[in-house]
N, C-alpha and C positions, 0 to 999 in steps of 0.2 A: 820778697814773695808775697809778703801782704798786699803790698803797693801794687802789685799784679793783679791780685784776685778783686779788689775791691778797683783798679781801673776796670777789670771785664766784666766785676757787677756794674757800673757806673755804664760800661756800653749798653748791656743788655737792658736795664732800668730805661735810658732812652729809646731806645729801638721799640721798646713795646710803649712807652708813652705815645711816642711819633704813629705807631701803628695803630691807636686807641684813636690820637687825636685825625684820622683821615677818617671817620666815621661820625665824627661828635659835629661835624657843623650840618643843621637839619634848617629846610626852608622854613618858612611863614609855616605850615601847615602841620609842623613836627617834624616831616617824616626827612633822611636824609637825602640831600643833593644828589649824590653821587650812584643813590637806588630807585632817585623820584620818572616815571615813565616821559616819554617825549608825547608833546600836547599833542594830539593832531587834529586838523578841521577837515570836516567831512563837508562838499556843499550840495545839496540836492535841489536840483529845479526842475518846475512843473509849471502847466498853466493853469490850475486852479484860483478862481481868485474866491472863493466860497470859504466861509468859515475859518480864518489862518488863524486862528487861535485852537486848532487843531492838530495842528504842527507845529505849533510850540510846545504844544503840552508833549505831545511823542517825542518832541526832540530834547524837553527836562527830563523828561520819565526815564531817558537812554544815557545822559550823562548823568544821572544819581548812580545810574549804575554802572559805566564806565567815566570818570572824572576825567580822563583822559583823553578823551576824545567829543567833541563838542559840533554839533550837527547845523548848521546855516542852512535854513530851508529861502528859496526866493521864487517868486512865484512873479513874474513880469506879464506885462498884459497882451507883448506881441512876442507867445511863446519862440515861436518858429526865428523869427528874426531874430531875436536875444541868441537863443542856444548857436545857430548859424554864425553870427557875429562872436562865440566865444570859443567855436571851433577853429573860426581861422586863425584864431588869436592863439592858440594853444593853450585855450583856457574851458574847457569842458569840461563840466560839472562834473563829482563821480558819481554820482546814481542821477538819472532823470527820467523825463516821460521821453521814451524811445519808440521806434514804429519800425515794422518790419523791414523795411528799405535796409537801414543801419544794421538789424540782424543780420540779413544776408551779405551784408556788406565787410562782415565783420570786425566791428568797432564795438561788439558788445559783449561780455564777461559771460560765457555760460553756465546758465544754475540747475542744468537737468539733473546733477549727484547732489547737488545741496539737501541738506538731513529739511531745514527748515521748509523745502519747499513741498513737504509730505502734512504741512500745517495746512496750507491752504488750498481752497478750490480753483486749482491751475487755471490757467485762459491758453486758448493755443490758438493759432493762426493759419490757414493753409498755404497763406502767400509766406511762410518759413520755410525753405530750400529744403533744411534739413533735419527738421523735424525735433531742433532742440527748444530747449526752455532758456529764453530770455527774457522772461519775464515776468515778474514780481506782482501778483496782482495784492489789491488794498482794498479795494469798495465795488459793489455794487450798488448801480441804482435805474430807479423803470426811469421808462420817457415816455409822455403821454400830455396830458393835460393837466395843470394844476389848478384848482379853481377856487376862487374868493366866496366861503360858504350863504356869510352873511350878505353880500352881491343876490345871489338867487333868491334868500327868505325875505329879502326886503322887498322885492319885486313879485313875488310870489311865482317865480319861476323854479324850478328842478333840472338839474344837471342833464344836458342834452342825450341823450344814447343812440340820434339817428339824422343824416342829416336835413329830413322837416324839421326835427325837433331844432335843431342848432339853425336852423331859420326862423323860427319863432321866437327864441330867445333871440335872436338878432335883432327882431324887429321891436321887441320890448323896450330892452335896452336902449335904440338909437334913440326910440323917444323921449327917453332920460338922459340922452346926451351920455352916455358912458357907452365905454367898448366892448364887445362881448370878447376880443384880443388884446392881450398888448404886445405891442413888437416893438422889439427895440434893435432894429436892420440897422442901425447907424453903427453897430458892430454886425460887419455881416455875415458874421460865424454863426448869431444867430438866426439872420435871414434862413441861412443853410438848413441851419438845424429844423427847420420846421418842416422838415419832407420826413423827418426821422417816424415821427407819428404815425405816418401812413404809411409807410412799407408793411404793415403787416396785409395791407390791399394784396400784395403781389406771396409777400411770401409767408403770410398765413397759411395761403394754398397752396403755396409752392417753395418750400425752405431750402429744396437743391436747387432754386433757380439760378445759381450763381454757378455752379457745376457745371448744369447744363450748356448755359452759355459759355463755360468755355469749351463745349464740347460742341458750340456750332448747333445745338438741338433746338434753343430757344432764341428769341431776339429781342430788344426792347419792341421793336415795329411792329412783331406778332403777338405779344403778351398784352391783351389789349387793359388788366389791370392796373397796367403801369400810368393808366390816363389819369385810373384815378389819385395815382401818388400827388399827380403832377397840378390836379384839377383841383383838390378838395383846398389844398394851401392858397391855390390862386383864388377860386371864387366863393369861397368858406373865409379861411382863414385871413388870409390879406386885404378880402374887400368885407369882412367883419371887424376891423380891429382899430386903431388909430391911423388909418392910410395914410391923411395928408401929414402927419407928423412921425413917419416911421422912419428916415431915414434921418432924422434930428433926433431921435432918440437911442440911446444906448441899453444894453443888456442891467445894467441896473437900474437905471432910470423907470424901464418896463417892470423889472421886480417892485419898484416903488409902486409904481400906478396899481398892479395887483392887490399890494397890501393896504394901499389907500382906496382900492374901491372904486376906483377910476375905471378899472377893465375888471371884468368878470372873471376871463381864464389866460390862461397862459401856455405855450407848448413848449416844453423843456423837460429835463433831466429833473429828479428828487432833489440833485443837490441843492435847485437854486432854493429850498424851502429854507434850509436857517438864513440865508440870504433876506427874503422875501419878511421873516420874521422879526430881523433886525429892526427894518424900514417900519413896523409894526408888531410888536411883541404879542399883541389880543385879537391878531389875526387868525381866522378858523378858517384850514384849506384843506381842500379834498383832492382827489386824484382820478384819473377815469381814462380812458380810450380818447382816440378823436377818434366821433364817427366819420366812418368813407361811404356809407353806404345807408340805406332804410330798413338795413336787416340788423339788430344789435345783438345779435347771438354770435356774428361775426366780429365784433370786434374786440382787440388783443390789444394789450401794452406791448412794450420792448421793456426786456428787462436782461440787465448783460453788463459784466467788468468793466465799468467804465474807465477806471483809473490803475493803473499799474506802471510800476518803477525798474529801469532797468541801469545794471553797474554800466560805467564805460570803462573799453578797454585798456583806455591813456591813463588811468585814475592809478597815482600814487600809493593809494593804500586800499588794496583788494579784500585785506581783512578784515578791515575795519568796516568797512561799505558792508561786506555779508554778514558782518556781524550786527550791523544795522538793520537790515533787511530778517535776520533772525530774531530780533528783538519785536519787531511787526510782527512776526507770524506767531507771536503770545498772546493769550487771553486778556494779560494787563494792555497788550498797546491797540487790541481790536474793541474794548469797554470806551477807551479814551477818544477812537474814531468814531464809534459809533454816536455816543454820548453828545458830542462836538459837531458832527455832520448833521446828524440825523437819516443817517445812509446806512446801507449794509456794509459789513465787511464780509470781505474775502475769507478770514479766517474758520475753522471750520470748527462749530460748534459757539461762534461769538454770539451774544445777544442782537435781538429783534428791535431794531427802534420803536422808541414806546409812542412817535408822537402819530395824528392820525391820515400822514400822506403815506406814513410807510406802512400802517396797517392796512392801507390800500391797496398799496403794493403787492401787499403779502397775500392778500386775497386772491386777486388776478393770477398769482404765482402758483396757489395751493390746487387753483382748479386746470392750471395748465393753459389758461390763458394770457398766453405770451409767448413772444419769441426771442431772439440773440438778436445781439448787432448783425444785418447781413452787410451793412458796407465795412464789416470789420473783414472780410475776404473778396472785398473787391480787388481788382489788381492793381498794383502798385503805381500811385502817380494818378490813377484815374480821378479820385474822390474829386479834390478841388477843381477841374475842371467842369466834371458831374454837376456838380454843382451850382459852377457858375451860370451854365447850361439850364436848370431849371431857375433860378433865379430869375434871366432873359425871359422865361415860358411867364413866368408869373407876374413881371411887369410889361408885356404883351410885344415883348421883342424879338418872337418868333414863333412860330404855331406848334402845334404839336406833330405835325408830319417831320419838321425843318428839327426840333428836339431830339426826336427817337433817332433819326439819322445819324445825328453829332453823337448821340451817346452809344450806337451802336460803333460808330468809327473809331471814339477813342478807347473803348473798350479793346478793339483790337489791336490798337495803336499800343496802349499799354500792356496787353497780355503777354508774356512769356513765352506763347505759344514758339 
């Protein structure tokens, strides 16, 4: 009987050692194997090339707080192609920079019930079918003119507000051999960009005119402000600027010449200012309108969501992504962008950047001068053709009758109608 009880103490003394020992082997970090979470990599890409040490910092700030989960930001320079090339592949990123096409297409995660998206000041789209939220906005930033301060006081010039004045400065300058532009068209996104300035010529005065046009009320051909979108880049801005070296030069290259005092001004987005700042840290720059006109009471920034993140549909871990995108919409990860960029954030109630393009910004903003992106509700597919379209106009490869036609045609050509 003995020999009984002390065999069935002996089982049960092993059974709970055995059962002790399936919890005692613990990894590297303490914690056990068998309760440790499964790693996952989250990869987000965009075509920002500004400031990426801004996206490090959000992407450490997010793994202190989930260890688990580990964020690869990539930011390639030919966004469009890259993401296209890792679609076919069945390799799409799970959050990127998304555009409406893809919404309606349905390949995008929708966040209209997300609690986080009550953080921020939403961006909406009207080319969205169906009126949902997909999309994550991050920053705001103007576009207008960025200007090299110490350029003007060395010359004893003052930032243009009319276009005599931005003729006068032009003629200063040339006699100094410096640009009163810098372009850097050897990326020709920013050729592009350069019309962005003077849309408030057209929809300053008219903010439904995208509306309208699709309602057949207005035309490029009859709006005759549209001349000046089209005019002030061509015989302003591209025959003031580095002409015979614009298409040799790149978007940083042109950042450089800014900070180096080579060119006067610049037309771009806020962001490129830490960019600009890099190339020259003791650079003083200001911010302002392009004039379109001899009336400066008329003239506006753009100031509008530049940048927003959208989940993809294919993306493995849906949690984890919103759970990212909710960690954005906190006052810790809108300090860290702001701080970094020198840009707004989207978040609401975030701090003001302290440096002096964004108190520019802020100005133009407070008195209501300015407007949205209005090619953020052009129709889908139009933009880059639009584009290419004036770019032709401004290196004198078609007139202005032979432009308005093209833009009126593929306007319709892309409409929905």
């Amino acid at each position: 009987m003995k020999k009984y009880v002390y065999l069935i103490s002996m089982i049960m003394w092993i059974l709970v050692f055995t059962a002790g020992c399936s919890f005692s082997f613990s990894g590297a970090d303490g914690t056990s194997e068998s309760d440790a979470p499964d790693q996952i990599d989250l990869y987000v890409m965009h075509g920002r090339q500004e400031a990426p040490e801004a996206y490090t910092k959000l992407a450490d700030a997010f793994h202190k707080k989930y260890p688990n989960i580990t964020v690869h930001y990539e930011t390639p320079s030919n966004f469009d192609l890259t993401l296209q090339n890792r679609r076919a592949q069945n390799r799409t990123p799970d959050i990127y920079s998304a555009t409406t096409i893809e919404a309606n297409a349905g390949i995008l995660i929708d966040l209209t019930d997300e609690p986080f998206m009550k953080n921020v000041k939403k961006v909406t789209f009207d080319t969205v079918k169906d009126n949902r939220d997909y999309f994550f906005p991050i920053g705001y930033s103007g576009v207008g003119v960025i200007y090299n301060k110490a350029v003007f006081s060395e010359n004893n010039l003052t930032p243009p507000r009319t276009l005599s004045e931005l003729t006068n400065v032009h003629q200063v300058l040339a006699s100094k051999n410096i640009a009163a532009f810098a372009l850097g068209y050897k990326d020709l996104w920013v050729g592009h960009f350069s019309l962005r300035p003077a849309f408030y010529a057209v929809y300053g005065s008219y903010p439904d005119w995208n509306q309208k046009r699709n309602r057949e009320e207005v035309s490029f051909s009859d709006t005759p402000e549209w001349q000046l979108i089209a005019d002030v880049p061509k015989n302003y801005v591209y025959a003031y600027g580095n002409t015979d070296t614009a298409f040799e030069v790149g978007y940083m290259d042109a950042c450089s010449m800014l900070a180096n005092g080579e060119a006067a001004m610049m037309l771009q987005g806020s962001w490129a200012t830490s960019l600009i700042q890099n190339y020259n840290p003791d650079v003083e720059l200001g911010f302002m309108p392009l004039p379109v006109s001899d009336d400066p009471d008329r003239s506006k920034i753009s100031y509008y969501c530049d940048y927003y993140l959208s989940i993809s549909a294919d993306t493995k871990h849906p949690k984890e992504a919103k759970l990212y995108l909710d960690f954005l919409s906190t006052q810790e990860a809108a300090k860290i962008y702001v701080d970094s960029t020198k840009t707004f954030s989207s978040v609401i109630g975030a701090p003001i950047p302290e440096d002096p393009v964004s108190k520019d910004i802020e100005k133009y903003v407070d008195k209501n001068q300015y407007i949205d992106d209005p090619s953020g509700t052009w129709p889908n597919r139009f933009y880059k053709n639009a584009e290419r379209y004036f770019m032709e106009y401004i290196l004198d490869g078609m007139d202005y009758s032979e432009l308005t036609k093209l833009l009126d045609k593929e306007w319709d050509t892309c409409s929905d109608k």
